[in-house]
Residue frames relative to the residue before (quaternion, step in Angstrom):
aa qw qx qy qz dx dy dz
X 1.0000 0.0000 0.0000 0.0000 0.00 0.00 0.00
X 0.2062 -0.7646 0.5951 0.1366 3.51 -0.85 0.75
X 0.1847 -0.7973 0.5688 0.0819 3.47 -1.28 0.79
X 0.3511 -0.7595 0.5351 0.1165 3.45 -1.40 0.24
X 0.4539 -0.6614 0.4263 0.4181 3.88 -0.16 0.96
X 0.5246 -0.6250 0.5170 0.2587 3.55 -1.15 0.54
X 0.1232 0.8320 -0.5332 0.0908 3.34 -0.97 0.80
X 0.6495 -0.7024 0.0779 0.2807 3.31 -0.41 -0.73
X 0.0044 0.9665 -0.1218 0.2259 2.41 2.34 1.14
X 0.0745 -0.7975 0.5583 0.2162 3.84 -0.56 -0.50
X 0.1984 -0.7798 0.5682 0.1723 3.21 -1.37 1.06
X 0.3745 -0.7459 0.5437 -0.0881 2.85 -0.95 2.33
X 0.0379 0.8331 -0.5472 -0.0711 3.13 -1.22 0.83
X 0.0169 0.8860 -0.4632 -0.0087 3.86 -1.33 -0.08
X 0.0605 -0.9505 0.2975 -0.0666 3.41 -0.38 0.37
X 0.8251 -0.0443 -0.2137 0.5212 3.58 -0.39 0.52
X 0.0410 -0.8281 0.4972 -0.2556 3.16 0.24 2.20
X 0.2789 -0.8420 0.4556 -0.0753 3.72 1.65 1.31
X 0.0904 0.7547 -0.6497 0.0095 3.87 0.67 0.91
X 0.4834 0.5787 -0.6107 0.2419 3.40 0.16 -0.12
X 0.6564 0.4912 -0.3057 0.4842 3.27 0.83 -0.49
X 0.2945 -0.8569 0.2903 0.3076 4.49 -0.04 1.20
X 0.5463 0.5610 -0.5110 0.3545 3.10 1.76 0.34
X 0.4494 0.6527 -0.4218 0.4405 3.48 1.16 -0.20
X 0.7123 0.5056 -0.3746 0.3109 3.00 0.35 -1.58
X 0.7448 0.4403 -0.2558 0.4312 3.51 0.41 -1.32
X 0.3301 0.6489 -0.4493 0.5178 3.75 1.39 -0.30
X 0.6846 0.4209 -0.2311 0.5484 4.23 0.26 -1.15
X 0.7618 0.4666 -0.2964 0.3378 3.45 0.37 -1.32
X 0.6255 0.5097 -0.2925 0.5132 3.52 1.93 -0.78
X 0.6428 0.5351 -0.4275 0.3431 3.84 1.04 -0.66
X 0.0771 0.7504 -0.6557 0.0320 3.52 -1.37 1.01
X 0.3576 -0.7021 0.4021 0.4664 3.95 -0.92 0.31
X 0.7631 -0.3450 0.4734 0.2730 3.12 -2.07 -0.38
X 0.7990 0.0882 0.0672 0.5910 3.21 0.95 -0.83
X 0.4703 -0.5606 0.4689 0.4946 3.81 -1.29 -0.02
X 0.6113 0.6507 -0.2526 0.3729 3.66 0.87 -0.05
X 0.5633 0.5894 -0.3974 0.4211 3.23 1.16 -0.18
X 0.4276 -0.6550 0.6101 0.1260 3.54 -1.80 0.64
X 0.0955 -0.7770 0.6072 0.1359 3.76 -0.88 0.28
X 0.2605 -0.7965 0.5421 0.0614 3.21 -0.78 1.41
X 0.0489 0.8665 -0.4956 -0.0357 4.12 0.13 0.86
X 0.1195 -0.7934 0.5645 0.1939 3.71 -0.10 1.30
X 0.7146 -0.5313 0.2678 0.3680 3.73 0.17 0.74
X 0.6252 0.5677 -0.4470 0.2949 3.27 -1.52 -0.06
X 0.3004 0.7609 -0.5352 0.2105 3.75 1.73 0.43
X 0.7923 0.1778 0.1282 0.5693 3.85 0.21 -0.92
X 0.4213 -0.5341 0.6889 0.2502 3.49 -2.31 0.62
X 0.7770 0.5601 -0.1632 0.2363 3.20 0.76 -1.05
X 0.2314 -0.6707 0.4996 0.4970 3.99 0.00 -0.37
X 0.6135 0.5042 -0.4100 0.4487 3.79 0.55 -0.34
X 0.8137 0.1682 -0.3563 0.4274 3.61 0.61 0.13
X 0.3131 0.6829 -0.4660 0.4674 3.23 1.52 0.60
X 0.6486 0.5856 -0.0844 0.4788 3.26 0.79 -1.09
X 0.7316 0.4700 -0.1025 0.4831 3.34 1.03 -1.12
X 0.7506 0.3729 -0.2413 0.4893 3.43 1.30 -0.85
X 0.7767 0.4449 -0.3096 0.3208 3.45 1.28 -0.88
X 0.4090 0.7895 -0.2238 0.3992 2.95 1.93 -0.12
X 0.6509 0.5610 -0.0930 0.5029 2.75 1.22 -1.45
X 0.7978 0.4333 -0.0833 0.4109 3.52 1.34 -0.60
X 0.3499 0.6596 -0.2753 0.6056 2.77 2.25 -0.49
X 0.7830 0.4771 -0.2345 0.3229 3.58 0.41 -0.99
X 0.7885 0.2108 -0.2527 0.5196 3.35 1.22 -0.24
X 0.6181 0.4132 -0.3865 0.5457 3.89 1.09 0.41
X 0.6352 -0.5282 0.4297 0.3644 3.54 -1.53 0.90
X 0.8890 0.0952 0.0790 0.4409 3.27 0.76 -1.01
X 0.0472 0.8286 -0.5230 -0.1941 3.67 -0.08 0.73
X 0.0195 -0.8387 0.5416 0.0547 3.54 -0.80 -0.10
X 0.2714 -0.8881 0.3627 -0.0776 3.17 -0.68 1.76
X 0.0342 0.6971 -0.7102 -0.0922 4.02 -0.58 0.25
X 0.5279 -0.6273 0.4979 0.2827 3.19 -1.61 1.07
X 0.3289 -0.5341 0.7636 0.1530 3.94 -2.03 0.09
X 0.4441 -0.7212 0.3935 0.3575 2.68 -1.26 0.93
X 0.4172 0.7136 -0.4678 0.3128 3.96 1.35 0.19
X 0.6076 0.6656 -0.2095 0.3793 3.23 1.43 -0.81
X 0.5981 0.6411 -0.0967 0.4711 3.42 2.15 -1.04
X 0.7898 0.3619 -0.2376 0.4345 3.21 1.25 -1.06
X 0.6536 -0.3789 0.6155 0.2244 2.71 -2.15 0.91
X 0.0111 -0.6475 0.7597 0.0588 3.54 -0.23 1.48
X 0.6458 -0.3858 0.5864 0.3004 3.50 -2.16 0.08
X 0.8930 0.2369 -0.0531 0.3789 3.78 0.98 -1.16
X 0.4516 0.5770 -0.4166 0.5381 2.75 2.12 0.71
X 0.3750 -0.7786 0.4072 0.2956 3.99 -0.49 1.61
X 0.4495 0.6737 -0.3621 0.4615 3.71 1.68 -0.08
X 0.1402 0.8638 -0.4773 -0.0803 3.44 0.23 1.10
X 0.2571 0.8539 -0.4317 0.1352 4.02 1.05 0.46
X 0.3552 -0.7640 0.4829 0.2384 3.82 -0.29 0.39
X 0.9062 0.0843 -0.0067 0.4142 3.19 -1.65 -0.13
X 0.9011 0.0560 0.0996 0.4183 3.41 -0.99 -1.41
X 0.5543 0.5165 -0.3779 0.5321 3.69 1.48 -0.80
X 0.6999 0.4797 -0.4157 0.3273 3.65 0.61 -1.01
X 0.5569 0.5591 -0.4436 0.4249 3.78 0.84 -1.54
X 0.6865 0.5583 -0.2856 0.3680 3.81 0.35 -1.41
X 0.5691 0.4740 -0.3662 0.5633 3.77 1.32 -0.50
X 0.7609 0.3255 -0.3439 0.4436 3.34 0.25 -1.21
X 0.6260 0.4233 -0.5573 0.3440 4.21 0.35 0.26
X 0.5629 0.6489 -0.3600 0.3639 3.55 1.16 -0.45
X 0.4333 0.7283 -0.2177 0.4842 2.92 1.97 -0.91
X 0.7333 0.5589 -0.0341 0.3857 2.94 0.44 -2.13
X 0.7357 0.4669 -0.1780 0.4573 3.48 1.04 -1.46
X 0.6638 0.6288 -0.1516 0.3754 3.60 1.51 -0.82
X 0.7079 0.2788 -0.0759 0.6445 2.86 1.83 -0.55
X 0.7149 -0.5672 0.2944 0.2838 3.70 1.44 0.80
X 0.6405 0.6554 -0.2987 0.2664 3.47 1.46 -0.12
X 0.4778 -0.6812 0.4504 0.3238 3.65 -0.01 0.52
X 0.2919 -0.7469 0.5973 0.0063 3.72 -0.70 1.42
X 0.5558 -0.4392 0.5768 0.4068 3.18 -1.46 -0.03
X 0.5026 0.7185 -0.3051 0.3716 3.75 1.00 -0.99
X 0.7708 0.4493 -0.0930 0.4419 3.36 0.59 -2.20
X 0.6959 -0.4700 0.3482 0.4166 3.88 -1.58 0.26
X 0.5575 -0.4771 0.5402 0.4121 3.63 -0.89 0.65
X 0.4951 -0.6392 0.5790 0.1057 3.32 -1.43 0.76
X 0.2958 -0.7209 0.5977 0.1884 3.70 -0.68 0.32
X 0.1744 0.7027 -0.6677 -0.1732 3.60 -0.59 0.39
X 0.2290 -0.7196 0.6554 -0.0176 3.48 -1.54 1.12
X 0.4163 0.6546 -0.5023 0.3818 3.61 1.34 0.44
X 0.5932 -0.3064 0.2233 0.7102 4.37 -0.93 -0.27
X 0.8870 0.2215 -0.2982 0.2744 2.08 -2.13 0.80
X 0.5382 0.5839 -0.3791 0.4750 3.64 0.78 0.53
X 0.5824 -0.1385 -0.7838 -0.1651 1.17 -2.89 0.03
X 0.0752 -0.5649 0.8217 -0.0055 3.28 -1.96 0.82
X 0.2095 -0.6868 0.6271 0.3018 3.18 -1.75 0.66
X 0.3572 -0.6662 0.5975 0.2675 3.87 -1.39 1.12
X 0.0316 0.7810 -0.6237 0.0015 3.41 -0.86 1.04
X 0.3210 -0.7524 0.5648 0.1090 3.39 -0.79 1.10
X 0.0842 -0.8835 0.4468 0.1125 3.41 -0.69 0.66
X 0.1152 -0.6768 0.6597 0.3058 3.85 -1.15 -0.07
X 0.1308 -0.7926 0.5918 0.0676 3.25 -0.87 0.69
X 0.0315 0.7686 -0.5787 -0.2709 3.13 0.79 -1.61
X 0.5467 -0.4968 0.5750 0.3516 4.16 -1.31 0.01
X 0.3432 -0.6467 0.6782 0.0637 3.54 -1.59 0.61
X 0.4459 -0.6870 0.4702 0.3288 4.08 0.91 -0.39
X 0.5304 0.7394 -0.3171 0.2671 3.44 1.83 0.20
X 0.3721 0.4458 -0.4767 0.6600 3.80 1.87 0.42
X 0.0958 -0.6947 0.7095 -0.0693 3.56 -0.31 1.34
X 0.4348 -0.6260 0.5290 0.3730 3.92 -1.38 0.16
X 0.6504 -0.5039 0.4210 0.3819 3.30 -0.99 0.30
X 0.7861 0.1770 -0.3142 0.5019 3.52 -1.19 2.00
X 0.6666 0.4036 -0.3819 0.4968 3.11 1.28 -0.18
X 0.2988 -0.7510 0.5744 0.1298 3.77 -1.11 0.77
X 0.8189 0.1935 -0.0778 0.5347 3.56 1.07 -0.46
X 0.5841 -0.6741 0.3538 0.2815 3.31 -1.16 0.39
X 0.2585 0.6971 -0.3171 0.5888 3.24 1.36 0.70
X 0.8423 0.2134 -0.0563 0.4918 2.96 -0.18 -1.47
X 0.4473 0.3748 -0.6131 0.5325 4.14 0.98 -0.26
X 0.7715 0.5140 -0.3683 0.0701 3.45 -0.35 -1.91
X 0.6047 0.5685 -0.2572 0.4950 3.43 1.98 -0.64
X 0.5797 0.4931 -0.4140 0.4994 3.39 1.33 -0.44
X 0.6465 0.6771 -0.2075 0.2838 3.39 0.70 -0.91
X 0.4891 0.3690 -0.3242 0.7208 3.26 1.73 -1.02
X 0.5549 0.5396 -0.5671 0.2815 3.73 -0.33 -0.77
X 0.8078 0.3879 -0.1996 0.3965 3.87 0.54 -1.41
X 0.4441 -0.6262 0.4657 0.4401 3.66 1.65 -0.45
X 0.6425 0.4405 -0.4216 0.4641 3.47 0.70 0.00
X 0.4505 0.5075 -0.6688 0.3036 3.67 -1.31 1.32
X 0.4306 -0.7324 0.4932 0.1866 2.57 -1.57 1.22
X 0.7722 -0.4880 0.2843 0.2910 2.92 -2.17 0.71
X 0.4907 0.6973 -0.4250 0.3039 3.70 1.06 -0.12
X 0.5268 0.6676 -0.3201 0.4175 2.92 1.22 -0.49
X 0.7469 0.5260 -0.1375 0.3829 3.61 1.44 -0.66
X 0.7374 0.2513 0.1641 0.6052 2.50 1.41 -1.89
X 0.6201 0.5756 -0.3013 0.4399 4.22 0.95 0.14
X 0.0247 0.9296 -0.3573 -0.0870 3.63 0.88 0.67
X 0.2445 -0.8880 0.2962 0.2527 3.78 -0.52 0.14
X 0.1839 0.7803 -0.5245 0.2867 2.91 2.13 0.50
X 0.4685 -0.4044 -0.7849 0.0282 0.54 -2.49 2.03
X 0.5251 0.5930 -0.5808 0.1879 4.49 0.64 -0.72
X 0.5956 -0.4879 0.5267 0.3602 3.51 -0.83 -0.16
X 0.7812 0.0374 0.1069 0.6139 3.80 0.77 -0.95
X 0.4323 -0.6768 0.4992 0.3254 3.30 -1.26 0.55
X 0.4407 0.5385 -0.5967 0.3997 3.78 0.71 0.64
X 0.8049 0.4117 -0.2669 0.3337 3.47 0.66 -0.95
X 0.3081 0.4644 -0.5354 0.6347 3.91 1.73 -0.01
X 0.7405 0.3458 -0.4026 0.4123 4.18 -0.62 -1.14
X 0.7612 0.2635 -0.3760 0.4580 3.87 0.07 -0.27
X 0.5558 0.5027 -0.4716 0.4647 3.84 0.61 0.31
X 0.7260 0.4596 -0.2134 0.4649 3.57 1.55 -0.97
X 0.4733 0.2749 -0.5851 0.5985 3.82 1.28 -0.04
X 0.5954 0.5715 -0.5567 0.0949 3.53 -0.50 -0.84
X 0.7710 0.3697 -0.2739 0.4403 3.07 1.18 -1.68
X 0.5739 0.4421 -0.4887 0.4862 4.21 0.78 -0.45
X 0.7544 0.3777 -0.4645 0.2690 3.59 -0.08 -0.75
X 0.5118 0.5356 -0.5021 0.4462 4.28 1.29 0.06
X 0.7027 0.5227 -0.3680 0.3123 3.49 1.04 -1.01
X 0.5959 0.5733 -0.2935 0.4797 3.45 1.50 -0.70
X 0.7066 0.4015 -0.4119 0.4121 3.69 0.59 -0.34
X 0.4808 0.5823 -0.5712 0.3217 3.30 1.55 -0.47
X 0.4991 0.7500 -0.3965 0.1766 3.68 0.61 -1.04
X 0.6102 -0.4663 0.4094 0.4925 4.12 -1.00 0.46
X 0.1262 -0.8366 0.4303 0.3146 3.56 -0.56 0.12
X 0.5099 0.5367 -0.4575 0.4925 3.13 1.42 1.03
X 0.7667 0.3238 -0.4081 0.3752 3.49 0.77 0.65
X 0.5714 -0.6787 0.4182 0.1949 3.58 -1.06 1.07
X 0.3438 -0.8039 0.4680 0.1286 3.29 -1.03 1.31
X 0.2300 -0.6867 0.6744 0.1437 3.56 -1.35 0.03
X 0.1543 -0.8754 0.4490 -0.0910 3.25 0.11 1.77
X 0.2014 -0.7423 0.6342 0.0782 3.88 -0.63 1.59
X 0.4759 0.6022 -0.6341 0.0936 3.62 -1.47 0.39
X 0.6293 -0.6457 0.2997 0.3120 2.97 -1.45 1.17
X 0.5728 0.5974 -0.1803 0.5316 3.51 1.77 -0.63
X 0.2898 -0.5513 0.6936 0.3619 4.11 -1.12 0.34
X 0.6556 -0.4191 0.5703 0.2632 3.19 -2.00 1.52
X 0.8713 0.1182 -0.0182 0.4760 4.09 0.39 -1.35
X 0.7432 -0.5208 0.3435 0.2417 3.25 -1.36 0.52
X 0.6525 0.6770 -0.2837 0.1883 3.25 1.25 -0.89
X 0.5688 0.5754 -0.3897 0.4398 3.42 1.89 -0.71
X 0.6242 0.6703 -0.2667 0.3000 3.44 0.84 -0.38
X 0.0211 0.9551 -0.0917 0.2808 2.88 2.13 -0.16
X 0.7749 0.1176 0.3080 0.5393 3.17 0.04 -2.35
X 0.1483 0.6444 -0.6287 0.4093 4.06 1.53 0.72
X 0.4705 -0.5592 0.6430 0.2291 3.40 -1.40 0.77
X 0.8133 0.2154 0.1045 0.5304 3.67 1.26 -1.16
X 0.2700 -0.9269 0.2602 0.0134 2.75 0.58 1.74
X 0.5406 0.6149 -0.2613 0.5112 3.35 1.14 -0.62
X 0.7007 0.5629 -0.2804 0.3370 3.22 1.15 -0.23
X 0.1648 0.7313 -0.3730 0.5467 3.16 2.13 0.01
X 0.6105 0.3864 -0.5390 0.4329 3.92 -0.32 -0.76
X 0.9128 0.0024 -0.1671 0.3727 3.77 -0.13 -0.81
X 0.3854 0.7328 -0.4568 0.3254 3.10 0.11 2.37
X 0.6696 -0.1579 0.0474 0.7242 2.95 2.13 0.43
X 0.4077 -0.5736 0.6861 0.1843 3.69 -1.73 -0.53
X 0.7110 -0.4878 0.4250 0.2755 3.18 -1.60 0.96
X 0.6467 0.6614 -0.2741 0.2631 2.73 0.64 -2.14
X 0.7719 0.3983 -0.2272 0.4402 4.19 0.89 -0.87
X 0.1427 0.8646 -0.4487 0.1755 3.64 1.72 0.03
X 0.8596 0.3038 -0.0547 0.4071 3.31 0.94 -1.49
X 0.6107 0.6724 -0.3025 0.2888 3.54 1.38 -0.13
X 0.3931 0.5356 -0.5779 0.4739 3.57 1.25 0.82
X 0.7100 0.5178 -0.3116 0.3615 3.23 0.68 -0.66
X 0.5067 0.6049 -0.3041 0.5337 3.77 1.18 -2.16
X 0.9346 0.1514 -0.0648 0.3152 3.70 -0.29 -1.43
X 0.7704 -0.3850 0.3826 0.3344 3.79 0.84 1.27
X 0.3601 0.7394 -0.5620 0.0885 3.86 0.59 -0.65
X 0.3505 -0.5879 0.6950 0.2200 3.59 -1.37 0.57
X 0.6702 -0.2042 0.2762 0.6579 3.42 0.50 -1.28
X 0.3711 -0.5394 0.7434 0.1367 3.26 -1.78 0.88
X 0.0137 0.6754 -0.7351 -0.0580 3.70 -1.38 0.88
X 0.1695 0.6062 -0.7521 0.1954 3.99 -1.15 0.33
X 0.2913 -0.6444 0.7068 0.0205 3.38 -1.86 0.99
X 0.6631 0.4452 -0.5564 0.2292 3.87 -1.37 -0.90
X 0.5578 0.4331 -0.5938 0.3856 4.02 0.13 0.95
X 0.1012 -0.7644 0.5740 0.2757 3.60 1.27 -0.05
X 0.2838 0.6295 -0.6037 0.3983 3.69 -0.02 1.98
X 0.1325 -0.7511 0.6347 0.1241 3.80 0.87 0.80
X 0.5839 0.5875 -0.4890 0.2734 3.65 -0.96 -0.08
X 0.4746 -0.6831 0.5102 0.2187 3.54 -1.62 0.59
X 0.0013 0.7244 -0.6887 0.0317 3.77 -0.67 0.64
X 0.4201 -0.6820 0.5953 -0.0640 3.06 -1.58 1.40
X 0.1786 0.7156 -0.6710 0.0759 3.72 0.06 0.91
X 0.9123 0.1340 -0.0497 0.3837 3.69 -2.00 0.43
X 0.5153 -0.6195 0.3497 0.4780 3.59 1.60 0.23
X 0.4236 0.6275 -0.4347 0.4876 3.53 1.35 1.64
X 0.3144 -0.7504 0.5240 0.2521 3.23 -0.51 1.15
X 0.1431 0.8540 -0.4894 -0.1031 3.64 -0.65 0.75
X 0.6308 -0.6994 0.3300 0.0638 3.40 -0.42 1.97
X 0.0789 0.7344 -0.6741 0.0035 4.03 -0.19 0.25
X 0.3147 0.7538 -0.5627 0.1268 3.76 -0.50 0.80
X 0.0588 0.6564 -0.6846 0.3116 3.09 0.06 2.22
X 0.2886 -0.7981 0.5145 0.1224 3.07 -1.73 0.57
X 0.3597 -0.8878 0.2658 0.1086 2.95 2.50 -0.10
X 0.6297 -0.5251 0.4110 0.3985 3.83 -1.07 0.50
X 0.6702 -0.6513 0.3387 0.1096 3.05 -1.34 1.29
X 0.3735 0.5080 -0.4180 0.6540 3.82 2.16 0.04
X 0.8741 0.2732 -0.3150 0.2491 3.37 0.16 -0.36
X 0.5172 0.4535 -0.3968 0.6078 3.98 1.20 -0.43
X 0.5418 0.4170 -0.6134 0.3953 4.09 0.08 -0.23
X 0.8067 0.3853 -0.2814 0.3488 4.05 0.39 -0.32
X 0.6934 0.4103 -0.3835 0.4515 3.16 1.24 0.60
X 0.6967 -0.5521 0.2661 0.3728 3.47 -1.45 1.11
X 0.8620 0.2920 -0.2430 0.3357 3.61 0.70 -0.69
X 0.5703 -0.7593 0.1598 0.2695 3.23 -1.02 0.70
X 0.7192 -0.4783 0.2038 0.4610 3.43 -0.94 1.21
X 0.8308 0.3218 -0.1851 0.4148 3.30 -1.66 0.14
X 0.5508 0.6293 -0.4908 0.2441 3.84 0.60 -0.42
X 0.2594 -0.6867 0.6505 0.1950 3.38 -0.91 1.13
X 0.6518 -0.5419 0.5304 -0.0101 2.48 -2.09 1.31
X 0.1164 -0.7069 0.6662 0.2069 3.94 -0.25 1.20
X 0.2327 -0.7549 0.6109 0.0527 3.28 -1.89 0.75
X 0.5790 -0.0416 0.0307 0.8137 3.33 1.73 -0.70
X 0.4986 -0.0884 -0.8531 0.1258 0.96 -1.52 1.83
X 0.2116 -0.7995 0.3943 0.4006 3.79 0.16 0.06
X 0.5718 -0.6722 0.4133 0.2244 2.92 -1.52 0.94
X 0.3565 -0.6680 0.5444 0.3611 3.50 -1.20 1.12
X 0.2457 -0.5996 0.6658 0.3698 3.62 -1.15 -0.23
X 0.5781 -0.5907 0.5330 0.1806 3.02 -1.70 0.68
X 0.5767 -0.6395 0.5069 0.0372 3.01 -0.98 1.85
């Protein structure tokens, strides 16, 4: 585990920040920290591409002490216009080389220490990937959601473009991937409290208030139900429901800090791109 002197920094977070899109882009080009101490927490989804992967986290690497990254599944796909044509497991492995070339904490690399307020926490990025196990209601198998699912027009594009080469299916890459994060997490002191990155919620519950429920199948996996609890969590942070907002499950603070496609943040009161403080925690006002 690697650590960081304590100071008076904040650990900032954010997350599916889709530059492909140039109001996004310049959204990144406008984020900067508060201090030379601050951390950036990125729960994936920046870019299709590796050249603007590269471009955005880079770009962010340069002005925070620390950046630290979990993949989206936008980051996974085999885009048509992305000249990076590697699948599945070869591709994630590009984008940490990526990651590693430009300083960014991986899921891959030691947990970070943060020792700034409110510490020590360990920051653990995660891959998880989804399992199809937030099934829609009546449906018992994943079949039968994935058929309901075409029925309503609503499935996502992973299905096209998110390969799992060499697994057979992406349930069985996502259960090889809690298996292997969830040994590394117990390896962990079990007297110190984590700050948990993934691009997915650990539990079903944020999923909740989806306009399009069925769409829950690819938003995580049973299989992490219990790991706010199992692993200490301070707060869990993860994005792709673009649903910015805080939700509170088992006395866990769980964090949504997407910024999401530009049809949607033009209708909301606050302003794009604002990163989310995680540590310290905020007092509300009295």
């Amino acid at each position: 585990m690697t650590s960081t002197a304590g100071g008076a920094g904040q650990l900032l977070a954010i997350s599916d920040l889709h530059i492909g899109y140039p109001e996004n882009r310049a959204l990144v080009e406008g984020m900067r920290p508060e201090s030379d101490d601050d951390w950036l927490l990125v729960a994936g989804d920046v870019a299709e591409t590796v050249s603007d992967v590269r471009w955005a986290l880079g770009t962010l690497a340069g002005r925070f002490r620390k950046v630290v990254w979990a993949p989206g599944n936008h980051e996974l796909w085999t885009h048509p216009k992305d000249p990076v044509t590697l699948r599945g497991t070869a591709r994630y492995e590009h984008l940490v080389d990526v990651c590693r070339e430009l300083g960014v904490v991986t899921p891959e690399d030691p947990y970070p220490l943060w020792e700034g307020p409110d510490g020590p926490v360990a920051v653990a990025p995660l891959f998880l990937l989804y399992d199809y196990s937030f099934l829609p209601s009546g449906c018992a198998t994943k079949e039968e959601g994935l058929a309901y699912a075409h029925s309503t027009g609503i499935v996502c594009n992973d299905e096209y473009l998110l390969h799992p080469d060499p697994y057979p299916t992406r349930e069985a890459w996502c259960r090889a991937r809690v298996a292997l994060t969830g040994r590394r997490l117990a390896a962990l002191p079990e007297d110190l409290p984590t700050v948990l990155v993934n691009h997915y919620p650990l539990d079903r519950h944020p999923t909740d208030v989806l306009w399009h429920p069925e769409f829950a199948m690819w938003c995580g996996t049973r299989l992490t139900a219990d790991w706010h609890r199992r692993f200490r969590v301070r707060t869990m942070v993860y994005g792709h429901l673009h649903i910015p907002r805080t939700t509170h499950h088992e006395g866990v603070r769980f964090e949504e800090v997407s910024v999401g496609y530009p049809r949607e943040w033009r209708g909301r009161p606050q302003p794009p791109g604002r990163l989310r403080r995680i540590l310290p925690r905020e007092v509300a006002a009295r």
